[in-house]
DOLUM-580025 format. One record per atom (N, C-alpha, C): residue number from 1; x, y, z; atom name. Coordinates in Angstrom, 2 decimals. Atoms other than C-alpha are relative to their C-alpha. Layout:
N
SITE, pos, X, Y, Z, site
SITE, NUM, X, Y, Z, CA $
...
END
This chain:
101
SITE, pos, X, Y, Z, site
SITE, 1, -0.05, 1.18, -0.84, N $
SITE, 1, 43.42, -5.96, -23.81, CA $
SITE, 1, 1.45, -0.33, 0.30, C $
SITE, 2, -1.05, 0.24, -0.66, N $
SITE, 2, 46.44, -6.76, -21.65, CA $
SITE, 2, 0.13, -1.81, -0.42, C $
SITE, 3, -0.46, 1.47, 0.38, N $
SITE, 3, 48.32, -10.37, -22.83, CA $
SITE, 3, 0.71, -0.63, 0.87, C $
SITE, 4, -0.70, 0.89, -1.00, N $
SITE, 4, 49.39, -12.64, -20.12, CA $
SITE, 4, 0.13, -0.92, -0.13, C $
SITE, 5, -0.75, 1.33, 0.05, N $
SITE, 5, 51.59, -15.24, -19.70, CA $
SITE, 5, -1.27, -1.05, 0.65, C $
SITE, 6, 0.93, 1.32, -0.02, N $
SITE, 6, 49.93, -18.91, -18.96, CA $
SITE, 6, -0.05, 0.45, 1.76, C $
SITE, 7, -0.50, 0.11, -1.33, N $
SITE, 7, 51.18, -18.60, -15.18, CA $
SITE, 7, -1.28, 1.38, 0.91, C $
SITE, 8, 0.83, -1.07, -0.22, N $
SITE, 8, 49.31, -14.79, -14.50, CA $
SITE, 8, -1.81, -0.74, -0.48, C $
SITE, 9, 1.97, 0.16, 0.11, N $
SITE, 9, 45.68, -16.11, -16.06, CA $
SITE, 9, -0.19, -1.37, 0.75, C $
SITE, 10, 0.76, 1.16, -1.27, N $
SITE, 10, 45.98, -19.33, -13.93, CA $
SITE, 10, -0.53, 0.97, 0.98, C $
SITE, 11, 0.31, -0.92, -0.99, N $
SITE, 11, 46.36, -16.62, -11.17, CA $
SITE, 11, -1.21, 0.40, 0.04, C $
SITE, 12, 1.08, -0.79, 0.03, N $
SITE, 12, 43.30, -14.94, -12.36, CA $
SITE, 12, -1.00, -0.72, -0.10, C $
SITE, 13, 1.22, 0.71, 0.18, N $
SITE, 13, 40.94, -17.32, -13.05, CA $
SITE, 13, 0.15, -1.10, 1.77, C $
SITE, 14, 0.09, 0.22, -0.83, N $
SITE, 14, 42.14, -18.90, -9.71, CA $
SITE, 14, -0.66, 0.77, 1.29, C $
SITE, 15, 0.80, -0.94, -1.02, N $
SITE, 15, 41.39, -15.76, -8.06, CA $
SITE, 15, -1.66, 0.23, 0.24, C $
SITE, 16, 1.61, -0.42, 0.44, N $
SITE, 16, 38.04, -15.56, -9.92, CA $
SITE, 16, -0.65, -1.43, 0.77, C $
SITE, 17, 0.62, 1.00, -1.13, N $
SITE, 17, 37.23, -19.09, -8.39, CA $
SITE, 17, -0.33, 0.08, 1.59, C $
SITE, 18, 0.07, -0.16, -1.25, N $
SITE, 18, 37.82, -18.46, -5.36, CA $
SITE, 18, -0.95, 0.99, 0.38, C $
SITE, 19, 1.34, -0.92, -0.59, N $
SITE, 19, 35.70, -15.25, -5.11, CA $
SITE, 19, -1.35, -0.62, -0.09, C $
SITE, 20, 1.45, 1.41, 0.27, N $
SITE, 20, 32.78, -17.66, -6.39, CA $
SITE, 20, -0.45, -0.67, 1.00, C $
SITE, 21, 0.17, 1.01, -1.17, N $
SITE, 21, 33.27, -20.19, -3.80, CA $
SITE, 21, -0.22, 0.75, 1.40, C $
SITE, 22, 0.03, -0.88, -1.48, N $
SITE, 22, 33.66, -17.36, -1.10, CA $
SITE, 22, -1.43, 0.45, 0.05, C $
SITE, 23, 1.28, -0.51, 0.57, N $
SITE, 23, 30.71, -16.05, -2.48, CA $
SITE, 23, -1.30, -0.82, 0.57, C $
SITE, 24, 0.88, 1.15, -0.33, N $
SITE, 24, 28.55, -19.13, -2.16, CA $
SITE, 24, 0.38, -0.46, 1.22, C $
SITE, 25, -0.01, 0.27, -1.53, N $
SITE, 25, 29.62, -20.13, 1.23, CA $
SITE, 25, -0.15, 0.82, 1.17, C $
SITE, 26, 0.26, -1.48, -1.08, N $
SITE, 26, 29.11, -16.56, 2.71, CA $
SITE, 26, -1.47, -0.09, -0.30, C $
SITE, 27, 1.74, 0.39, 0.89, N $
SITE, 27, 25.15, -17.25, 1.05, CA $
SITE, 27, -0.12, -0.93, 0.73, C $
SITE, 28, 0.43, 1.23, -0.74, N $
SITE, 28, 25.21, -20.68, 2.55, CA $
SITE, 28, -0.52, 0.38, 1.23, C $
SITE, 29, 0.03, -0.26, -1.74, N $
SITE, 29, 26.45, -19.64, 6.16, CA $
SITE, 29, -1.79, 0.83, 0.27, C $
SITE, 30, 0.40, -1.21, -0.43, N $
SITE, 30, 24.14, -16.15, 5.92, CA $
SITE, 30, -1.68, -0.71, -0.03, C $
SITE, 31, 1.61, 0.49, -0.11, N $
SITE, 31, 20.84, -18.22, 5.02, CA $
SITE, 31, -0.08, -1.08, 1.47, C $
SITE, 32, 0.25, 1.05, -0.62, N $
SITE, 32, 21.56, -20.84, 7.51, CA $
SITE, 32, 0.10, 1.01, 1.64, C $
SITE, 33, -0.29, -0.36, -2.17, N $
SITE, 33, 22.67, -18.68, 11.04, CA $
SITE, 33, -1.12, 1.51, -0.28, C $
SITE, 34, 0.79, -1.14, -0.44, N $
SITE, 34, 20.77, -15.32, 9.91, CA $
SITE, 34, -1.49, -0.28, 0.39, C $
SITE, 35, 1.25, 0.08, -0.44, N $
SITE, 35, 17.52, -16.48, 10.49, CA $
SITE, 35, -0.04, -0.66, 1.58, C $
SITE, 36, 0.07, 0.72, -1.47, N $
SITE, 36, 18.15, -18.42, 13.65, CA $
SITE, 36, 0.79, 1.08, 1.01, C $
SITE, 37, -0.37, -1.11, -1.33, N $
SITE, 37, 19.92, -14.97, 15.36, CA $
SITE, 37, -1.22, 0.79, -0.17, C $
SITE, 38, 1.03, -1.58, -0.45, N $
SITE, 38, 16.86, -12.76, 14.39, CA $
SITE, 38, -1.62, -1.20, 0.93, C $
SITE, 39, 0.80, 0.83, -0.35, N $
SITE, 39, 14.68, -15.96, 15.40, CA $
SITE, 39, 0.31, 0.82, 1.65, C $
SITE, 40, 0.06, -0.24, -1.57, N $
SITE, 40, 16.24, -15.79, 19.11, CA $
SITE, 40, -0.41, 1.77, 0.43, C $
SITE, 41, 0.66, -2.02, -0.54, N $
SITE, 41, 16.03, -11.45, 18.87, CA $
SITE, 41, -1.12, -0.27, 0.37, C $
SITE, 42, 1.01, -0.04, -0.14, N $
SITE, 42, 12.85, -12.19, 18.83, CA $
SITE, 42, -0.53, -0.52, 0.98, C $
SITE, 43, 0.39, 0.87, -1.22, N $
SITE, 43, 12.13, -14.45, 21.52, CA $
SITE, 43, 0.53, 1.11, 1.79, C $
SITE, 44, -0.99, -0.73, -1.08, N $
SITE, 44, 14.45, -12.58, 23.91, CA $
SITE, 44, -1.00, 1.46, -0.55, C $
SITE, 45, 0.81, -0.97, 0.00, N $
SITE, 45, 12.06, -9.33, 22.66, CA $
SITE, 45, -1.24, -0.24, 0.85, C $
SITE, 46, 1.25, 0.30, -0.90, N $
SITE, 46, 9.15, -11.41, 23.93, CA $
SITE, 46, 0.02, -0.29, 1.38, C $
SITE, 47, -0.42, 0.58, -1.19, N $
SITE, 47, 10.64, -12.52, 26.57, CA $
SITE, 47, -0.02, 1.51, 1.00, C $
SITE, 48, -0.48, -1.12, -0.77, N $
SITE, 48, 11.60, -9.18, 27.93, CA $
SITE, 48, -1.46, 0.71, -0.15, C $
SITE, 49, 1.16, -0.56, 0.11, N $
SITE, 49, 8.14, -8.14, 27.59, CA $
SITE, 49, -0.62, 1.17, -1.25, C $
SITE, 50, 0.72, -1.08, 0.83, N $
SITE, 50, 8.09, -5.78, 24.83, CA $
SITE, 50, -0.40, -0.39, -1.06, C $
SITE, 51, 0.73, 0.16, 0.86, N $
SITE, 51, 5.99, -5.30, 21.87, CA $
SITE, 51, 0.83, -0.25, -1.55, C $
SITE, 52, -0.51, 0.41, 1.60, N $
SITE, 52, 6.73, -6.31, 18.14, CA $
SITE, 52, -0.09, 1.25, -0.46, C $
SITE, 53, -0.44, -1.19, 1.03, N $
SITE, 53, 5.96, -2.78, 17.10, CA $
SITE, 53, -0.04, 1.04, 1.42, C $
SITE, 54, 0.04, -0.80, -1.14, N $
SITE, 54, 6.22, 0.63, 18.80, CA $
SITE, 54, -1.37, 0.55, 0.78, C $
SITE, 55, 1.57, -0.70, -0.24, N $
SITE, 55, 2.74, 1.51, 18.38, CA $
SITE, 55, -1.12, -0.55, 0.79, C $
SITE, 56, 0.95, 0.80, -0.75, N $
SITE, 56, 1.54, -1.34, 20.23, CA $
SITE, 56, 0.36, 0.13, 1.54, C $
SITE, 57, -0.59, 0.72, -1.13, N $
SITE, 57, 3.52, -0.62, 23.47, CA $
SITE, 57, -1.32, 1.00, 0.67, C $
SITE, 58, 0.97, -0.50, -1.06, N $
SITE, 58, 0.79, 0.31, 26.31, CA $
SITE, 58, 0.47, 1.11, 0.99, C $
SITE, 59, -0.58, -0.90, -1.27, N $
SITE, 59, 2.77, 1.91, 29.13, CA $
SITE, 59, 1.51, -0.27, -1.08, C $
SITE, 60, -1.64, -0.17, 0.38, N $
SITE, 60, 6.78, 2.93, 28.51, CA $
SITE, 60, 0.67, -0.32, 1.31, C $
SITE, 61, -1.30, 0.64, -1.61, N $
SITE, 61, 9.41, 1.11, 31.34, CA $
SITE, 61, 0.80, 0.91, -0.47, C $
SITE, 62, -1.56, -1.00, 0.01, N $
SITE, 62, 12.55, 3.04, 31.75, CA $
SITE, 62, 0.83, -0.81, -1.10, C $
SITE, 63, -0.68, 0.83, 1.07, N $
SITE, 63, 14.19, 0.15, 29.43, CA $
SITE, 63, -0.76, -0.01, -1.48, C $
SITE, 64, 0.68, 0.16, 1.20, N $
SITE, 64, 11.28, 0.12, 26.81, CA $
SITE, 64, 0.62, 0.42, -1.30, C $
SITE, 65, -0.47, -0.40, 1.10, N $
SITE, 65, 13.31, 2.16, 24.56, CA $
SITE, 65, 1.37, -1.15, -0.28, C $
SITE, 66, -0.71, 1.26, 0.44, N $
SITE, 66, 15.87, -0.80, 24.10, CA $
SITE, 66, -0.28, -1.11, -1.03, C $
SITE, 67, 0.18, 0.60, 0.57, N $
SITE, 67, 13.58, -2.30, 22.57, CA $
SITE, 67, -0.62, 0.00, -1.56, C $
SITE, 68, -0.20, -0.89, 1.33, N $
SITE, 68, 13.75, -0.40, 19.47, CA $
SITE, 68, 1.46, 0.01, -0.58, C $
SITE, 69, -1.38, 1.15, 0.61, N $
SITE, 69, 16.81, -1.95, 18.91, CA $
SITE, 69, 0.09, -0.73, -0.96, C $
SITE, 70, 0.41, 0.83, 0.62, N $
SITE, 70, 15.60, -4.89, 17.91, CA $
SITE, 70, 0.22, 0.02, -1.56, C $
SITE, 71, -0.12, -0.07, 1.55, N $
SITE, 71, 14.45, -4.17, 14.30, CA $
SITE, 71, 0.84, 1.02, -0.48, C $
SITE, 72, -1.46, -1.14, 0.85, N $
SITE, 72, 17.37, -1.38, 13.62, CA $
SITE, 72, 0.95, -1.57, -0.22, C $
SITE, 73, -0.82, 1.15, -0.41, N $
SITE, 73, 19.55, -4.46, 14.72, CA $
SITE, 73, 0.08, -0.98, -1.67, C $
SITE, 74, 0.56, 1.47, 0.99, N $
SITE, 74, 17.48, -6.97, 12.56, CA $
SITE, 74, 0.61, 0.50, -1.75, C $
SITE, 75, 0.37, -0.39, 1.43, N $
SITE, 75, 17.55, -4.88, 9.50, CA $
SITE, 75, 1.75, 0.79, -0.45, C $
SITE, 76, -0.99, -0.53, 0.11, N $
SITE, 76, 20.91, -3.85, 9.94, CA $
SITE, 76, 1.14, -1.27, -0.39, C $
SITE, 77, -0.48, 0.76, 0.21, N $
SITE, 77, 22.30, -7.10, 9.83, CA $
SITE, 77, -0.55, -1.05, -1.41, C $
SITE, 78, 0.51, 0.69, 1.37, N $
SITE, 78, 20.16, -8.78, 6.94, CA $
SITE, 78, 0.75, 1.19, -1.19, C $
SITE, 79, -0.60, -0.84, 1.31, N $
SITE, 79, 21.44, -5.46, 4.77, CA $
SITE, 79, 1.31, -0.29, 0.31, C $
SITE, 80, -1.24, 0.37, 0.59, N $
SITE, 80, 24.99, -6.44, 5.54, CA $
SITE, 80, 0.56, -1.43, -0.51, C $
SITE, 81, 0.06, 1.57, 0.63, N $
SITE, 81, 24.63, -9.89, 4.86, CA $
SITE, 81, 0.12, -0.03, -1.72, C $
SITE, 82, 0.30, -0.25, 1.56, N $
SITE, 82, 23.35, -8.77, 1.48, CA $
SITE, 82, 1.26, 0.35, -0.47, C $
SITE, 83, -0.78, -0.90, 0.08, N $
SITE, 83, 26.08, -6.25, 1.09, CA $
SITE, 83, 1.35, -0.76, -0.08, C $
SITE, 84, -1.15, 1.05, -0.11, N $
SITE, 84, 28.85, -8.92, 2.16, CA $
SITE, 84, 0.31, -0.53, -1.45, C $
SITE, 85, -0.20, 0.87, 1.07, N $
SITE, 85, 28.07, -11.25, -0.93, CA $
SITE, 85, -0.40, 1.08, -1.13, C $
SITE, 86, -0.02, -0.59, 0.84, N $
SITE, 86, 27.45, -8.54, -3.43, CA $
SITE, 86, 1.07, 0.57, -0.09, C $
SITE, 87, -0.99, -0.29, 0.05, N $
SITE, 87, 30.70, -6.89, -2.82, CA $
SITE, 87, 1.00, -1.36, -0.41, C $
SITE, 88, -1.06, 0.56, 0.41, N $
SITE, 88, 32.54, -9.92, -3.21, CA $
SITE, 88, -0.64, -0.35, -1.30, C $
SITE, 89, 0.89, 0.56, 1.20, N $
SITE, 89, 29.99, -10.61, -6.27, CA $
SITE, 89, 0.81, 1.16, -1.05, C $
SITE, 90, -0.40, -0.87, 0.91, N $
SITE, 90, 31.17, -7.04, -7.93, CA $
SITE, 90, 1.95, -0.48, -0.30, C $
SITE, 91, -1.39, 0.11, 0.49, N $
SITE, 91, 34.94, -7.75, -7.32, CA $
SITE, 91, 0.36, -1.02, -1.14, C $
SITE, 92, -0.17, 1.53, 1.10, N $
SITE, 92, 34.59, -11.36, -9.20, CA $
SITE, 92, -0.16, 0.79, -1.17, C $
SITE, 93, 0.03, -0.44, 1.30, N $
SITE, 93, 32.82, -9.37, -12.09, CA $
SITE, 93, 0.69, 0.89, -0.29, C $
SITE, 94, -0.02, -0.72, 0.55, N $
SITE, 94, 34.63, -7.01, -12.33, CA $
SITE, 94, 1.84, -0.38, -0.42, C $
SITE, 95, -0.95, 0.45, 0.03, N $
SITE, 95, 38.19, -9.05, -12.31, CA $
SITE, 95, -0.35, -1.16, -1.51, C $
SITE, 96, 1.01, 0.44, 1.75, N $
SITE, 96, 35.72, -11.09, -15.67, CA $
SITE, 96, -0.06, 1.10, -0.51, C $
SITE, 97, 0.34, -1.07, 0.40, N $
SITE, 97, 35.26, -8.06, -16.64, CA $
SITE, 97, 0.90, 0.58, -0.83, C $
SITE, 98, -0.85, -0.58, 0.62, N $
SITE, 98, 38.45, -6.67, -17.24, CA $
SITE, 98, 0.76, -0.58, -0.89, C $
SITE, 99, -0.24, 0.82, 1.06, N $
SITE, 99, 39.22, -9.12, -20.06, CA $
SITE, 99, 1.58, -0.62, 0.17, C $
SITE, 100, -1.37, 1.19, 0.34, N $
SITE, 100, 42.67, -10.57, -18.31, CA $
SITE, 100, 0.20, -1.16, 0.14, C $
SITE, 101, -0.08, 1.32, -0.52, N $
SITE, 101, 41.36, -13.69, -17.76, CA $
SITE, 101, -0.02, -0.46, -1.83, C $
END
C-alpha cells in the first residue's frame, strides 16, 4: 500500500466523489431524456407508416428499409447509456480499490 500525504488523499477521495456524483447525474439525465427520444422514434416510425416489426411489413417502399433503423438505433443507444455509467462506475471502484484513498 502506497502512503500519502493528507493533501494527495483529499485529491483522491475528491476524485472518488466526484465520479459518484457524475455517476448519478448521468443515471438521472439517461432515465429522464432516454425514454422520451425512443418515445418520439417511435411515433415518427408510426408516423412514417412503418411497422413495429419487420415481419409485419405487408408491401416494401423504396424507404421501408430505413425503418430498420429504428430498433438498431433504440438498442444502440439504451446499451450506451448503460455503458456510460458503468465505465465511470469501474473507474470510481477501481480508484477504492487501489487502497490510496
Amino acid at each position: 500500500m502506497i502512503s500519502l500525504n493528507d493533501e494527495a488523499r483529499k485529491s483522491m477521495l475528491d476524485t472518488l466523489d466526484a465520479l459518484r456524483q457524475w455517476s448519478k447525474e448521468i443515471g438521472a439525465v439517461n432515465d429522464r431524456c432516454l425514454p422520451k427520444v425512443i418515445d418520439h422514434m417511435a411515433t415518427a416510425q408510426r408516423a412514417m407508416g412503418w411497422p413495429d416489426h419487420a415481419g409485419t411489413a405487408t408491401g416494401i417502399s423504396d424507404r421501408m428499409h430505413y425503418f430498420l433503423l429504428f430498433p438498431v438505433v433504440r438498442e444502440t443507444l439504451q446499451n450506451a447509456c448503460k455503458l456510460e455509467s458503468e465505465v465511470i462506475d469501474k473507474v470510481a471502484e477501481a480508484c477504492f480499490a487501489s487502497r490510496l484513498i
